[in-house]
C-alpha atoms as an extended CHARMM CRD file, in Angstrom:
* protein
*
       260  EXT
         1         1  UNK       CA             15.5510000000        7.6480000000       16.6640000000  PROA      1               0.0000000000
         2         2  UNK       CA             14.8680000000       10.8390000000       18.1030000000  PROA      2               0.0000000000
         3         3  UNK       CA             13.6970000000       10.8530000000       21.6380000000  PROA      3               0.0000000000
         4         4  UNK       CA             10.2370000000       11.9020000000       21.2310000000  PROA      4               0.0000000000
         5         5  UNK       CA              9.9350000000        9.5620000000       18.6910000000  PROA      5               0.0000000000
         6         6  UNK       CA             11.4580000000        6.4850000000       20.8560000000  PROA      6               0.0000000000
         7         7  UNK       CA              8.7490000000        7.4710000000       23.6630000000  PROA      7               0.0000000000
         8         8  UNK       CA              5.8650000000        7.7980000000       20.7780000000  PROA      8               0.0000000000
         9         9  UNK       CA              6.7900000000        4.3670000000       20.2400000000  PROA      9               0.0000000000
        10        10  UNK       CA              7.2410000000        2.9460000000       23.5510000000  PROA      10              0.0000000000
        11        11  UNK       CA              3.5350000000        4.1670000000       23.9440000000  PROA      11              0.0000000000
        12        12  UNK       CA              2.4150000000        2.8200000000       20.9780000000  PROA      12              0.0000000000
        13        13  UNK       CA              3.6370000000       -0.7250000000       21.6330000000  PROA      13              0.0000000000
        14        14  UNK       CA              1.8150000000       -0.5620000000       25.2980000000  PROA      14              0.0000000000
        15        15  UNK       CA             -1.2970000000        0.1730000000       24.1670000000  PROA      15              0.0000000000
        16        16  UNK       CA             -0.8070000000       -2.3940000000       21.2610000000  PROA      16              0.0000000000
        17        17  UNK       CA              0.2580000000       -5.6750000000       23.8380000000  PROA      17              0.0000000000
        18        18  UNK       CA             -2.3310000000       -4.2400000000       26.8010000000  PROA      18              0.0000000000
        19        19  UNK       CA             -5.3760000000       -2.9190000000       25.0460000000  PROA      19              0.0000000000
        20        20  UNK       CA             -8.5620000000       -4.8520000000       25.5660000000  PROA      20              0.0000000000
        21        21  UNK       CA            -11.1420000000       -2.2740000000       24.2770000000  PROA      21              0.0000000000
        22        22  UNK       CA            -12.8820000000       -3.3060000000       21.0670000000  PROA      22              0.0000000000
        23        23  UNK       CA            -12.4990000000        0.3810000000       20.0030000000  PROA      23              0.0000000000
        24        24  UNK       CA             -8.5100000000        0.0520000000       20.5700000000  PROA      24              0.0000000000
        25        25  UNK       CA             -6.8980000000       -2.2080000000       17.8780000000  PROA      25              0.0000000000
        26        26  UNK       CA             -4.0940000000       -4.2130000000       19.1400000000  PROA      26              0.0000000000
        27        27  UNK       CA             -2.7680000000       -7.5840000000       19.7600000000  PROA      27              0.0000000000
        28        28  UNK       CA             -4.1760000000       -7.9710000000       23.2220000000  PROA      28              0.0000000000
        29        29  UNK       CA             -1.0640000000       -9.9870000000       24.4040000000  PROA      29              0.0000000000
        30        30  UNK       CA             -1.1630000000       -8.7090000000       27.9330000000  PROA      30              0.0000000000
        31        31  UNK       CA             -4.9040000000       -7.3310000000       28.2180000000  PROA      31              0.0000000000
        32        32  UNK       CA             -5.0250000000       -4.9730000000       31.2630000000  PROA      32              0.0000000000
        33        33  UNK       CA             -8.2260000000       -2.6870000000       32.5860000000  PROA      33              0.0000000000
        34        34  UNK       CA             -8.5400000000        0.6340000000       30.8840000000  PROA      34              0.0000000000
        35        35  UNK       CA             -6.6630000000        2.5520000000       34.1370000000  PROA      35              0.0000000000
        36        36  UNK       CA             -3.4630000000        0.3310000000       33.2570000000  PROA      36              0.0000000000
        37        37  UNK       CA             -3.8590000000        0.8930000000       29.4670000000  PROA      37              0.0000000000
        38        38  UNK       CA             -3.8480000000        4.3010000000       29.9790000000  PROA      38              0.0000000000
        39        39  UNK       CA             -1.3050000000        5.2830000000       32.6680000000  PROA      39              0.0000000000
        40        40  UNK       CA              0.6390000000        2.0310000000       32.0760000000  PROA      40              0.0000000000
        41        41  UNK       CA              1.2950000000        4.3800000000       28.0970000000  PROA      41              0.0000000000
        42        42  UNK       CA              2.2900000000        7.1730000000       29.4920000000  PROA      42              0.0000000000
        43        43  UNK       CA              4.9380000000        5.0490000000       31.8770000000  PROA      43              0.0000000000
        44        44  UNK       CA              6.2320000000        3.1130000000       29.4480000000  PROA      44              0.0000000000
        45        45  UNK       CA              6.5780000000        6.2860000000       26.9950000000  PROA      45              0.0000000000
        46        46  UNK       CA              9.0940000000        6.9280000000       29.8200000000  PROA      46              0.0000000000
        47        47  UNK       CA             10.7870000000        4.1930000000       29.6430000000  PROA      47              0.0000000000
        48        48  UNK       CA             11.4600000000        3.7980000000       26.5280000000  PROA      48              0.0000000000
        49        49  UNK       CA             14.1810000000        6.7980000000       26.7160000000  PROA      49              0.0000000000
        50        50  UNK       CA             16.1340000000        4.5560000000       29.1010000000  PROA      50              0.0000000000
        51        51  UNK       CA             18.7240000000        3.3160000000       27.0010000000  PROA      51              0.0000000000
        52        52  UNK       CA             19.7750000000        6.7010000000       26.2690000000  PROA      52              0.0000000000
        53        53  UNK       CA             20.9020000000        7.0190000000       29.3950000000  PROA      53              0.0000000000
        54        54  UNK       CA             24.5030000000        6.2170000000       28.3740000000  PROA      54              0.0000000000
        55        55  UNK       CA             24.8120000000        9.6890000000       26.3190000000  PROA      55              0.0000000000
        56        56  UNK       CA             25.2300000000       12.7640000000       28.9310000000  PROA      56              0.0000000000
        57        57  UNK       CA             23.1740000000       15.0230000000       25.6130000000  PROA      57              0.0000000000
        58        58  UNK       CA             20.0310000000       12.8070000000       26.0030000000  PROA      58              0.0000000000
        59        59  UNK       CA             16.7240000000       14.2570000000       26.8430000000  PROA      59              0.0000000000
        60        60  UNK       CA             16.5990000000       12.9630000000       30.4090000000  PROA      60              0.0000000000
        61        61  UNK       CA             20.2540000000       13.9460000000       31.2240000000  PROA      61              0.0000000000
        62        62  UNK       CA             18.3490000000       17.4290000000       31.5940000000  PROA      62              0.0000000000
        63        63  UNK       CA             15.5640000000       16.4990000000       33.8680000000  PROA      63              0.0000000000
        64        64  UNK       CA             17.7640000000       17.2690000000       37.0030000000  PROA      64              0.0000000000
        65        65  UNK       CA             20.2260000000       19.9330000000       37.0170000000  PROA      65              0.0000000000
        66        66  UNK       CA             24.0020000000       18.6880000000       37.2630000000  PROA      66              0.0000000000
        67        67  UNK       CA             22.6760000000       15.4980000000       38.3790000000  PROA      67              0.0000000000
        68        68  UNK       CA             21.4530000000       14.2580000000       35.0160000000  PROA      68              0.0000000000
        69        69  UNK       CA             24.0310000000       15.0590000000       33.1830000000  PROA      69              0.0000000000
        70        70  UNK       CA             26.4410000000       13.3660000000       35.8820000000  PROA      70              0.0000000000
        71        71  UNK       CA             24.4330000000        9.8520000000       35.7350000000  PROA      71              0.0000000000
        72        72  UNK       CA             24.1160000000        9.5360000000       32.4860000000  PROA      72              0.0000000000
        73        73  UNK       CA             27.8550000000       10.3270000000       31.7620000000  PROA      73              0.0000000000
        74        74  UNK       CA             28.4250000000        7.0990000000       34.3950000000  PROA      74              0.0000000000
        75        75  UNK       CA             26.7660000000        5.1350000000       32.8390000000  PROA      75              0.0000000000
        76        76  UNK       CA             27.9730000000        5.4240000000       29.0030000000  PROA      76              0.0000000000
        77        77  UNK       CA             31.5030000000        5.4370000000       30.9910000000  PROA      77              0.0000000000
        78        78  UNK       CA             30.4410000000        1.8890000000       32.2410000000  PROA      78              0.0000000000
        79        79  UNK       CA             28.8800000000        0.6700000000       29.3600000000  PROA      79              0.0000000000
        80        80  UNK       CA             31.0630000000        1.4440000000       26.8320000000  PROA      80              0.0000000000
        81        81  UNK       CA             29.2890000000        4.2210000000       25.2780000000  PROA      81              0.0000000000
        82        82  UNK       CA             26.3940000000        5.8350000000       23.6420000000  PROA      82              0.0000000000
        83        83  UNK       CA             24.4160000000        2.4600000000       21.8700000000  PROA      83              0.0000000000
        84        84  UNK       CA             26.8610000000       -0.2790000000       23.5220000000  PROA      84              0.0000000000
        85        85  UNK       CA             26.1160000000       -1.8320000000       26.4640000000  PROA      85              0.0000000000
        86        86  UNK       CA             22.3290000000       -0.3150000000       26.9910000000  PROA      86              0.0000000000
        87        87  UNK       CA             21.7850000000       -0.8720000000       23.3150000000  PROA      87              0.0000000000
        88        88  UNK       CA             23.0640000000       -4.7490000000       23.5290000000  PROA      88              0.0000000000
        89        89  UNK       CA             21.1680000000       -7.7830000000       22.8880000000  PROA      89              0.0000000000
        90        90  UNK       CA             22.3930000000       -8.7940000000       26.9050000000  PROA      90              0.0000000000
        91        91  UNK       CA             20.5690000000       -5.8390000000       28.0790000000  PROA      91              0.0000000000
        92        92  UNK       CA             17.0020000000       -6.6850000000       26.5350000000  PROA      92              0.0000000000
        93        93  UNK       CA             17.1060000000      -10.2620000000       27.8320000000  PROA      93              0.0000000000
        94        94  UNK       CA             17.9210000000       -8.8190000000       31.3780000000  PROA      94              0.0000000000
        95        95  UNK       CA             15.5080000000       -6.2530000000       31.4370000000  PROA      95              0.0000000000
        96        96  UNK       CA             13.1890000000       -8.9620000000       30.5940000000  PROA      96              0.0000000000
        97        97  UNK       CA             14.5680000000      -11.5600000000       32.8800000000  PROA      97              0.0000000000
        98        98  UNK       CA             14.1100000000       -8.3980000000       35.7380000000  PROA      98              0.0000000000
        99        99  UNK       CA             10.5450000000       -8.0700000000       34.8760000000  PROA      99              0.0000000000
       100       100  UNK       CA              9.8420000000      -11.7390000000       35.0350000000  PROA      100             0.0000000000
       101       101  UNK       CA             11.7000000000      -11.3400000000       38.9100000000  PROA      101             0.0000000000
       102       102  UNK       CA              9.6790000000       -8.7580000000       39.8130000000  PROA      102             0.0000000000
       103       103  UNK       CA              6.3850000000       -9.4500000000       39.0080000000  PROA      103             0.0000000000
       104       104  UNK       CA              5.5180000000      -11.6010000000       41.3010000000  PROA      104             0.0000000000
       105       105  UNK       CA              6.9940000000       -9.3560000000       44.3030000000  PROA      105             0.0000000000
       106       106  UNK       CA              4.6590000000       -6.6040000000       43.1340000000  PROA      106             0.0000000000
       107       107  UNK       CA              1.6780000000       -9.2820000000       42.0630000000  PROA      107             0.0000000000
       108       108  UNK       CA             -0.6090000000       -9.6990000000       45.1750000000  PROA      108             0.0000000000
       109       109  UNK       CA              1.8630000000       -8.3250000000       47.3590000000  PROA      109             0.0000000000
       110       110  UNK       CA              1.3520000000       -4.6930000000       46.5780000000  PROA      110             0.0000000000
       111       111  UNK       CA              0.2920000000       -2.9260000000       49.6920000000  PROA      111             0.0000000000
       112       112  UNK       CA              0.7890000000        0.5660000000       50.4530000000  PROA      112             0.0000000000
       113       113  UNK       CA              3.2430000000        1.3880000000       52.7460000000  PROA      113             0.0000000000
       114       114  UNK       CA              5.3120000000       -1.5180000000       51.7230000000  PROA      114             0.0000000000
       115       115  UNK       CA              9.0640000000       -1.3780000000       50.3920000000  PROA      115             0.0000000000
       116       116  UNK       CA              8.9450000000       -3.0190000000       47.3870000000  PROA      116             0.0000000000
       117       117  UNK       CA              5.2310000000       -0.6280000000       46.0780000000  PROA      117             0.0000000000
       118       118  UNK       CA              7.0750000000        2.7640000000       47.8790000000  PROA      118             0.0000000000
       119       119  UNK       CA              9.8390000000        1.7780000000       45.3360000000  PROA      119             0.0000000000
       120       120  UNK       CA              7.5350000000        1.3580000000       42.3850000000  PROA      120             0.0000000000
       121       121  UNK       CA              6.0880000000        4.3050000000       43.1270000000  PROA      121             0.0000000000
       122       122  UNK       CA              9.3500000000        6.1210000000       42.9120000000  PROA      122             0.0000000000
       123       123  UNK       CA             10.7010000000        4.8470000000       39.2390000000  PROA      123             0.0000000000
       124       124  UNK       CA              7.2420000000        5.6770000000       37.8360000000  PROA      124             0.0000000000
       125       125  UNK       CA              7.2620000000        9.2480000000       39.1970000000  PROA      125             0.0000000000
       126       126  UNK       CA             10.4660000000        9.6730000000       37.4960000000  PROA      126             0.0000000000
       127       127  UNK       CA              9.1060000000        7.9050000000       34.0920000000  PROA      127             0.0000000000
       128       128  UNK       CA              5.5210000000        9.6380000000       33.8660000000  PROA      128             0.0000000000
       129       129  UNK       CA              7.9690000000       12.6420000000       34.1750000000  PROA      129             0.0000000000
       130       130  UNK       CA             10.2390000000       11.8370000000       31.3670000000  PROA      130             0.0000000000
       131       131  UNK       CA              7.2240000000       10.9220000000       29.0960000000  PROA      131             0.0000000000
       132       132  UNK       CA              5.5810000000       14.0430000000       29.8460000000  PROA      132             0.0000000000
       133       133  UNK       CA              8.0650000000       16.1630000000       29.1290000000  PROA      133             0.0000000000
       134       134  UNK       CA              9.6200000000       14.2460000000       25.5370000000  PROA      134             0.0000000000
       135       135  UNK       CA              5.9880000000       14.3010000000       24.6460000000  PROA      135             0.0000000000
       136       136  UNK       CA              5.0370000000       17.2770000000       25.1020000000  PROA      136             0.0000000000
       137       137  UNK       CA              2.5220000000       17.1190000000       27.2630000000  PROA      137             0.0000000000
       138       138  UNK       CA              3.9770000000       19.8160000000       29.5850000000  PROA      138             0.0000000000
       139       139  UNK       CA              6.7700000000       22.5290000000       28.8290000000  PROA      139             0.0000000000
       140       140  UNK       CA              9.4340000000       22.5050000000       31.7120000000  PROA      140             0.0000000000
       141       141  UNK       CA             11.0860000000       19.9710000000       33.4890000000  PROA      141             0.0000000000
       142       142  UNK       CA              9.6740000000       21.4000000000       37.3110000000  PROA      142             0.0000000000
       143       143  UNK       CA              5.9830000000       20.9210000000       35.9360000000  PROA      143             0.0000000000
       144       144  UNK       CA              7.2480000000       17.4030000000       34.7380000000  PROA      144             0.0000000000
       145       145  UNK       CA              8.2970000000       16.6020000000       37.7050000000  PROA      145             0.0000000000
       146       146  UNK       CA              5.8410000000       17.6070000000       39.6940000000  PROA      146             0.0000000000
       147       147  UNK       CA              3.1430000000       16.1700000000       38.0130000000  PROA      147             0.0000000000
       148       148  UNK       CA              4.7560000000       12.8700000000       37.8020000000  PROA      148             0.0000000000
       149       149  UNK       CA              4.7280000000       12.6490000000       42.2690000000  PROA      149             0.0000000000
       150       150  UNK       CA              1.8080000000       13.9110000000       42.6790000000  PROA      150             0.0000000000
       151       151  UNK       CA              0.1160000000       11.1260000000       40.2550000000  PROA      151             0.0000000000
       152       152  UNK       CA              2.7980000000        8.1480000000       41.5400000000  PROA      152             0.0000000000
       153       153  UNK       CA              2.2520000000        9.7140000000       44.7940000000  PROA      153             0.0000000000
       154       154  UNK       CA             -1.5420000000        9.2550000000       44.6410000000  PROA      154             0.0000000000
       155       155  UNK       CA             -1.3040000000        5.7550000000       43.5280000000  PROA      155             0.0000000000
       156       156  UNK       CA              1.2550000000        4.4120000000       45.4410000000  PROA      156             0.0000000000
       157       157  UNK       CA             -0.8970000000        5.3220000000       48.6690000000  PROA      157             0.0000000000
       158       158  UNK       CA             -4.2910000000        4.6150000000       47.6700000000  PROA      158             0.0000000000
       159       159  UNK       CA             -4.1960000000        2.1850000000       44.5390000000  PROA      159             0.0000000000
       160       160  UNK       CA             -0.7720000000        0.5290000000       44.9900000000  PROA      160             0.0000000000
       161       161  UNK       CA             -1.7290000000       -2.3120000000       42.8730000000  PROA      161             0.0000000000
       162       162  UNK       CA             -1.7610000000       -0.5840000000       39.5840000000  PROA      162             0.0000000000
       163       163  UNK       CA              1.9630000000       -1.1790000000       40.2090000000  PROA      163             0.0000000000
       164       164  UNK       CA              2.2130000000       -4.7060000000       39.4560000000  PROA      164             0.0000000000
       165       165  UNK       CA              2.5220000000       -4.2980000000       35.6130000000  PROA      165             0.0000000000
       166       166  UNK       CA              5.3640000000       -1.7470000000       36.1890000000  PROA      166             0.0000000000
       167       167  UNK       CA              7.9810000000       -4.3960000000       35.3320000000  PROA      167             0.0000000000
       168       168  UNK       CA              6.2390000000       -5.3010000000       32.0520000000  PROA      168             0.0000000000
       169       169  UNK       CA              6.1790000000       -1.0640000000       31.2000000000  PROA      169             0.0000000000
       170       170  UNK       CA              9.8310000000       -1.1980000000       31.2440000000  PROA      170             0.0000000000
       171       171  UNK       CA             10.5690000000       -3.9280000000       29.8090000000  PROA      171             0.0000000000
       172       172  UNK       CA              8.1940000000       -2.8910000000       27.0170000000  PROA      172             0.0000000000
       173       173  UNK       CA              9.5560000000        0.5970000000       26.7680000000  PROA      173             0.0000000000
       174       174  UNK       CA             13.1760000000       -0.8110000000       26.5770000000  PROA      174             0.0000000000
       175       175  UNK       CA             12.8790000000       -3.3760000000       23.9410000000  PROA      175             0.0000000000
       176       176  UNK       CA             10.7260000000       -0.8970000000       21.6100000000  PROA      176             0.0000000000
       177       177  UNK       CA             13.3190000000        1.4980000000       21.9500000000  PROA      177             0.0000000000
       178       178  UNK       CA             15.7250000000       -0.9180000000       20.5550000000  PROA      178             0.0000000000
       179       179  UNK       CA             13.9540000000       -1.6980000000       17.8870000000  PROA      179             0.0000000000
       180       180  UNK       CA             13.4510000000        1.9020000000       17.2000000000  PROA      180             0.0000000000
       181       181  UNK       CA             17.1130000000        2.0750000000       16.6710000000  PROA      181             0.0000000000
       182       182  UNK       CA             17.6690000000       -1.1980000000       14.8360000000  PROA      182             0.0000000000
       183       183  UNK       CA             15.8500000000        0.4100000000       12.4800000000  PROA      183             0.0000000000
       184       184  UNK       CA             18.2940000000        3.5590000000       11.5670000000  PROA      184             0.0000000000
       185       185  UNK       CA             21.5010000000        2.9390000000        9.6500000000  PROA      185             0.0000000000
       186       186  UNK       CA             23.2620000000        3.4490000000       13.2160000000  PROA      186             0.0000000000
       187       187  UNK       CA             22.2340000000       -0.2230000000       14.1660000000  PROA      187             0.0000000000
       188       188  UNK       CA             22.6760000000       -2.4230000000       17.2730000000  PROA      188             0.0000000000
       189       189  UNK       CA             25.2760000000       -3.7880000000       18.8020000000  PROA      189             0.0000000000
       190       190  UNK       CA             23.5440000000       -7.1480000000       19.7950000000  PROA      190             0.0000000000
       191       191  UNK       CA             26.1770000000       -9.3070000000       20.3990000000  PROA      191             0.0000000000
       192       192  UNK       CA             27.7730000000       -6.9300000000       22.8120000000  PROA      192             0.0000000000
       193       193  UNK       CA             29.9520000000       -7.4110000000       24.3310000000  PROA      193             0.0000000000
       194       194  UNK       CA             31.6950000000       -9.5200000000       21.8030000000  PROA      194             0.0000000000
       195       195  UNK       CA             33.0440000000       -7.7460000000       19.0650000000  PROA      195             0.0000000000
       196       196  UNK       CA             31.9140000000       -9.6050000000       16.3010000000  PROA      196             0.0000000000
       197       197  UNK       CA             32.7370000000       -8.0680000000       13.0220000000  PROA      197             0.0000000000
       198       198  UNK       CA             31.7100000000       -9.2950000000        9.4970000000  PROA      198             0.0000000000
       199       199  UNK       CA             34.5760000000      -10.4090000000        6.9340000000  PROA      199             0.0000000000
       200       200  UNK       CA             36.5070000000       -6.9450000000        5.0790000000  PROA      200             0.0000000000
       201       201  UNK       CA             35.0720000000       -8.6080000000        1.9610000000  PROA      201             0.0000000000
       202       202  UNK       CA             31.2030000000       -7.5340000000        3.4490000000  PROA      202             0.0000000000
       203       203  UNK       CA             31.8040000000       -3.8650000000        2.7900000000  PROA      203             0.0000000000
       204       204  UNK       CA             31.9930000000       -4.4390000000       -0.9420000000  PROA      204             0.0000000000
       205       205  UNK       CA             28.1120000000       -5.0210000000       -0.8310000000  PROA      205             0.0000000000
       206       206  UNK       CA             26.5080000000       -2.0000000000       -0.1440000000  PROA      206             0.0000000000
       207       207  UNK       CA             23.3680000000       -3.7720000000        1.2840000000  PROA      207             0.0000000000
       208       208  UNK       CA             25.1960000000       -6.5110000000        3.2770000000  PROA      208             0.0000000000
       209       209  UNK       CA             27.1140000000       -3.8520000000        4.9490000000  PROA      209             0.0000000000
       210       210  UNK       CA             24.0710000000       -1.8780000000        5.8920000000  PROA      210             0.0000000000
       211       211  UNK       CA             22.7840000000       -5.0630000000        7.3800000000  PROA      211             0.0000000000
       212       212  UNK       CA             25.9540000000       -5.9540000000        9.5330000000  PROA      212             0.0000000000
       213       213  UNK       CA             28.4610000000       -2.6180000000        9.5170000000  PROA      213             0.0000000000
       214       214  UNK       CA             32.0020000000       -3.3100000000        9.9620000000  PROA      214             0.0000000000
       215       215  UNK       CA             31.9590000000       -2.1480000000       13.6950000000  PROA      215             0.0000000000
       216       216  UNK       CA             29.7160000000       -5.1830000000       14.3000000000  PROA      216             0.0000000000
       217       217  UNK       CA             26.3610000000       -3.3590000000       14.0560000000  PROA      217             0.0000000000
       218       218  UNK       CA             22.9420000000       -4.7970000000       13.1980000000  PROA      218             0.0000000000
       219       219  UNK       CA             20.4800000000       -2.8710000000       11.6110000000  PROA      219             0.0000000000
       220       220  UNK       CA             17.5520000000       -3.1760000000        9.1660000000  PROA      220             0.0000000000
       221       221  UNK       CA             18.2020000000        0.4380000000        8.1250000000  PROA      221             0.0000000000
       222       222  UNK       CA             14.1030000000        0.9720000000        6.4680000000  PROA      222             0.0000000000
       223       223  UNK       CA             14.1490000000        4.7410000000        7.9490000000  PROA      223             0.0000000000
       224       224  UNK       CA             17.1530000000        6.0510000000        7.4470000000  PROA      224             0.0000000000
       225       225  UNK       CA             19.6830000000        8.4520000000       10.1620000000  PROA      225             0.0000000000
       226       226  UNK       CA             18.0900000000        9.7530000000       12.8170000000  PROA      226             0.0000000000
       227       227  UNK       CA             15.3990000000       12.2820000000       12.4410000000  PROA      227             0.0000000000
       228       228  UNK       CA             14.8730000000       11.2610000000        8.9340000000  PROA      228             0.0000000000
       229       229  UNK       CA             11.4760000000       12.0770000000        7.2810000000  PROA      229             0.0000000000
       230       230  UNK       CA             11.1080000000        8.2680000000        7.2700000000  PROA      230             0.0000000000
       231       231  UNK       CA             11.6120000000        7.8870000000       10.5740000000  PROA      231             0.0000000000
       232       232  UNK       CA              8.7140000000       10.4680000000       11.1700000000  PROA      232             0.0000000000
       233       233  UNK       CA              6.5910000000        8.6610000000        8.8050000000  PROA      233             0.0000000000
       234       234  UNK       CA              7.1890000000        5.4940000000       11.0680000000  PROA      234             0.0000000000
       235       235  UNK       CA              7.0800000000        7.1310000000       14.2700000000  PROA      235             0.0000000000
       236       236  UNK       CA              4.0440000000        9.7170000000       14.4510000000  PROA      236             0.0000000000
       237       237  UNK       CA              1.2540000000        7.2170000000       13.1570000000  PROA      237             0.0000000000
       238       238  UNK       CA              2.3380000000        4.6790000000       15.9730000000  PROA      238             0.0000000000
       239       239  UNK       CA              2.6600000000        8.1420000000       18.2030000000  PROA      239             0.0000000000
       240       240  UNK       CA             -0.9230000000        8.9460000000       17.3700000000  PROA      240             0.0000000000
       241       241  UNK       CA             -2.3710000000        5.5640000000       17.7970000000  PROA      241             0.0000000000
       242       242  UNK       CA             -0.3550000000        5.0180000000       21.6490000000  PROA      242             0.0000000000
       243       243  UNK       CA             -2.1480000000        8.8020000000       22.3000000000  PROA      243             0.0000000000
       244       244  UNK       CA             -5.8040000000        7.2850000000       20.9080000000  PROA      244             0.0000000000
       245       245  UNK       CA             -5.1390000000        4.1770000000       23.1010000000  PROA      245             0.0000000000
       246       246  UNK       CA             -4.8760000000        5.7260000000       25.8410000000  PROA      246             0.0000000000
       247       247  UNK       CA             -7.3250000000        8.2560000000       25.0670000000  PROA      247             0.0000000000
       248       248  UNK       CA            -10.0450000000        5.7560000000       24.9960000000  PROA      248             0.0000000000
       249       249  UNK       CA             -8.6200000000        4.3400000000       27.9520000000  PROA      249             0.0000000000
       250       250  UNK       CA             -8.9700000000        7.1130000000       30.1450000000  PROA      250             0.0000000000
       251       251  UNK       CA            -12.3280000000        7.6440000000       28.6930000000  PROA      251             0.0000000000
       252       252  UNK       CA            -13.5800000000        4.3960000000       29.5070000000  PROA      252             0.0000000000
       253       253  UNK       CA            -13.4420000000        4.7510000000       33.1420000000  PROA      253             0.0000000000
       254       254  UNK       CA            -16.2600000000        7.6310000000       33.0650000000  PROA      254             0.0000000000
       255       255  UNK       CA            -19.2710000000        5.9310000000       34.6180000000  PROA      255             0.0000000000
       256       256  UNK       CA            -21.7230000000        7.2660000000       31.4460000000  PROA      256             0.0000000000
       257       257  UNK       CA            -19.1880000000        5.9090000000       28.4950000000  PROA      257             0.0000000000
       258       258  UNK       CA            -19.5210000000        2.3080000000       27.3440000000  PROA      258             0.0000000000
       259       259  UNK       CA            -15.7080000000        2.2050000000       25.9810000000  PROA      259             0.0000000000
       260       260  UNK       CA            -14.3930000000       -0.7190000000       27.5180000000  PROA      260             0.0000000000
């Protein structure tokens, strides 16, 4: 997927787990107050560009000069790759297994001034800047970036415990991306790092071999390559219902709306 549409989407699925409003449809898995909705979107938008961080062309490889470009070359060097080792089936259980660590350190415990909310603080600044900028919502990376402290900034010193669901916005954002790309022809490799490839005889079945390619790819292939017209069919309804989520979300928290 393209990377405005993998942030659409990480939106979309935040709004869909946290939402609680009875004017926000969703599943209502994790409900969260309307000031986590919203923000909690626009973070985990964000982070659902993470596991392009093993291709040195991705968006975010641009959102610091020389430096981008330079981390995100280290890590497809150490994970084998653009969509191995950050694309693997190992890397959405640990991102998950993290966020079920980490909770609890941030869960009650999230005073300002403290290490563990100062860090918080710090890897949402840099994923309410990546969000903003995929999205849209500003035009250059220094605007992105400055927005993104000042509103981490502002939260990690005065309402530090909007940080405990950070854990769960990654995680979120991670997974969804995935699935975003399980979806293209290009597949998963979720077995990684094992090299598990189906028999030669597979490829003589066009729609087995979409299913499992002969590099030992996964994929349920419904929208096509990348940047398909299918994939934007997919992609910009959920985009537009993570943007109304949050919408009402923010909206909610005027003192003269009834939204919640």
């Amino acid at each position: 997927m393209l990377g405005v549409h993998h942030a659409g989407t990480g939106l979309a699925a935040w709004v869909a787990f946290t939402a609680s409003s009875p004017f926000i449809p969703s599943f209502g898995v994790m409900p969260l107050e309307p000031a986590a909705v919203a923000l909690g979107g626009v973070v985990a938008a964000g982070a659902a560009l993470l596991p392009d961080a093993d291709h040195p062309s991705a968006t975010i490889s641009y959102s610091v000069p020389v430096v981008g470009k330079a981390v995100t070359s280290a890590i497809g060097s150490a994970s084998g790759g653009h969509r191995h080792g950050t694309h693997s089936g190992l890397s959405a259980i640990l991102v998950v297994m993290v966020a079920f660590t980490l909770t609890p350190l941030l869960h009650g415990h999230a005073i300002a001034g403290s290490p563990q909310v100062f860090i918080a603080g710090a890897v949402a600044a840099a994923l309410l800047t990546f969000a903003m900028k995929v999205l849209r919502i500003v035009r250059s990376w220094g605007i992105a970036w400055l927005t993104g402290i000042i509103i981490a900034g502002l939260i990690t010193l005065f309402l530090p415990g909007q940080w405990e669901w950070l854990p769960w916005a990654v995680a979120i954002g991670w997974v969804t991306h995935m699935a975003g790309d399980f979806l293209t022809v290009g597949g998963l490799p979720l077995l990684w790092p094992l090299p598990v490839r189906p028999p030669k005889t597979w490829k003589d079945f066009p729609l087995l071999n979409a299913l499992w390619t002969q590099g030992g790819y996964f994929a349920l292939p419904i929208v096509g390559v990348t940047g398909s017209w299918r994939e934007s069919v997919v992609a910009v309804p959920l985009t537009l219902y993570g943007f109304y989520g949050i919408g009402v979300s923010a909206l909610s928290l005027l003192p003269f709306l009834h939204l919640g």
